[in-house]
C-alpha positions as CSV (number, residue, x, y, z in Angstrom):
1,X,-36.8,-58.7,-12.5
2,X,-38.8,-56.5,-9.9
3,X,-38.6,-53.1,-9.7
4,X,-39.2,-53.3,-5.9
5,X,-37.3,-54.5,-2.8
6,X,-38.0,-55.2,0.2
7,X,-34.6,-53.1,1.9
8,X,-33.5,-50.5,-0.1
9,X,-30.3,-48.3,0.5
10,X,-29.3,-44.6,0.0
11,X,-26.3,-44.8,3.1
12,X,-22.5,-44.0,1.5
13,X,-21.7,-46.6,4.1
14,X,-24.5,-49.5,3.3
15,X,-23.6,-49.0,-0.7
16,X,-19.7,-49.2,0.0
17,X,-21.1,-52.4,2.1
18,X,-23.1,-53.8,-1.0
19,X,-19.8,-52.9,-3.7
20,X,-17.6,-54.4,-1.2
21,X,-20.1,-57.7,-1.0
22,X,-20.0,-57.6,-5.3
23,X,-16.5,-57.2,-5.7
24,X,-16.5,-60.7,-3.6
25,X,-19.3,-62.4,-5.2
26,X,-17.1,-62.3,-9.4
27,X,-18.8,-64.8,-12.1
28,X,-18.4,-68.6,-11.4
29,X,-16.8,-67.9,-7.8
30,X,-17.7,-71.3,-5.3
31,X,-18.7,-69.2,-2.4
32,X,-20.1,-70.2,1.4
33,X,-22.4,-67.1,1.9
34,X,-23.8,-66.4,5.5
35,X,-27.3,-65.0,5.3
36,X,-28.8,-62.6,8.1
37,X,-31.6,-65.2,8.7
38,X,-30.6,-69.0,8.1
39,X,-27.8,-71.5,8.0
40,X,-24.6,-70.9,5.4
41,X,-25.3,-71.4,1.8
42,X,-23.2,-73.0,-0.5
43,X,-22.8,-72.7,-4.3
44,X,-21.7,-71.0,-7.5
45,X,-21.8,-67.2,-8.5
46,X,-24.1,-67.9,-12.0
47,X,-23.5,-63.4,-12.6
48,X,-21.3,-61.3,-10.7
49,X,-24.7,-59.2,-9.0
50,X,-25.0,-55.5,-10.1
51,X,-26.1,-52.7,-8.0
52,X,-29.5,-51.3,-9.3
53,X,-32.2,-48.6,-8.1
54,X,-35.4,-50.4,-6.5
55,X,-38.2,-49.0,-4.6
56,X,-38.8,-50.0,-1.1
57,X,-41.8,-50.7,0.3
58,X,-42.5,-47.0,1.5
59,X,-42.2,-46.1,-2.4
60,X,-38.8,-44.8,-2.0
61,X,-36.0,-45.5,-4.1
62,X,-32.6,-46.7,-3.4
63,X,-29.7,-49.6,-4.1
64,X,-29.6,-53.0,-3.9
65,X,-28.6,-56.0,-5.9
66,X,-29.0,-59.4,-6.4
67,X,-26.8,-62.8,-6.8
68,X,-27.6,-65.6,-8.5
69,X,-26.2,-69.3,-6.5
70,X,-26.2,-72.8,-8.5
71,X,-26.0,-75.6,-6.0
72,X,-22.7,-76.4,-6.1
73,X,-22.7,-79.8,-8.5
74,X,-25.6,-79.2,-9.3
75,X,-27.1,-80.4,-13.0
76,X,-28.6,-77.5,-14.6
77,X,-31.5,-79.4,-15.6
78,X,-32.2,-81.4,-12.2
79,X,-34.7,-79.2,-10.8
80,X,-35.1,-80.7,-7.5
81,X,-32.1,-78.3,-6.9
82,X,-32.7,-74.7,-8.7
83,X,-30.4,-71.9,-8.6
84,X,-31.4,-69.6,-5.7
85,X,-31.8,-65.2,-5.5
86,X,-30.5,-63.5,-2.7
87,X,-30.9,-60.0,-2.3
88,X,-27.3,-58.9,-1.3
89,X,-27.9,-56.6,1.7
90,X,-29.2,-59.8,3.2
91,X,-25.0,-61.1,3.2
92,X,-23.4,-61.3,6.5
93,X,-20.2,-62.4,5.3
94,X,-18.8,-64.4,1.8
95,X,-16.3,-67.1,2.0
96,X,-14.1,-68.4,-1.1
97,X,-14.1,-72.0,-1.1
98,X,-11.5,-72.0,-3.9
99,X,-11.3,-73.9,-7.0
100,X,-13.6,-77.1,-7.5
């Protein structure tokens, strides 16, 4: 994984924002996730993310994290539909869609 990001975050209140965002994203969750720029994603937490140092694109360095989504009935091995990275800061809101 990089060592760089391009948001980074040393705010008490933007890292309580990311922990919140992890403790809502736990392995093998079937989550809606609304990103800051685009339509709702759907899927599968592959890892609960963990919040990591990066630096940002002024060179400083701060928190962030990223979560892994699987297509939600997606084959593994049908690669017309890969697993996707989101950096978490870029969250709006996570919904639980429950149980498959």
């Amino acid at each position: 994984m990089t060592r760089n990001a391009n948001r980074v975050h040393t705010d008490p209140g933007a890292i309580a924002r990311l922990e919140s965002l992890i403790a809502a994203l736990p392995n093998g969750a079937r989550v809606e996730l609304q990103l800051d720029d685009g339509p709702p994603l759907r899927g599968t937490v592959a890892a609960r993310p963990i919040l990591q140092l990066f630096f940002g694109p002024d060179g400083n360095e701060g928190s962030n994290a990223v979560v892994r989504l699987e297509p939600i009935g997606a084959d593994p091995f049908d690669l017309s539909r890969p697993p996707q990275d989101l950096w978490l800061d870029s969250i709006i809101a996570v919904r639980d869609l429950g149980p498959p």
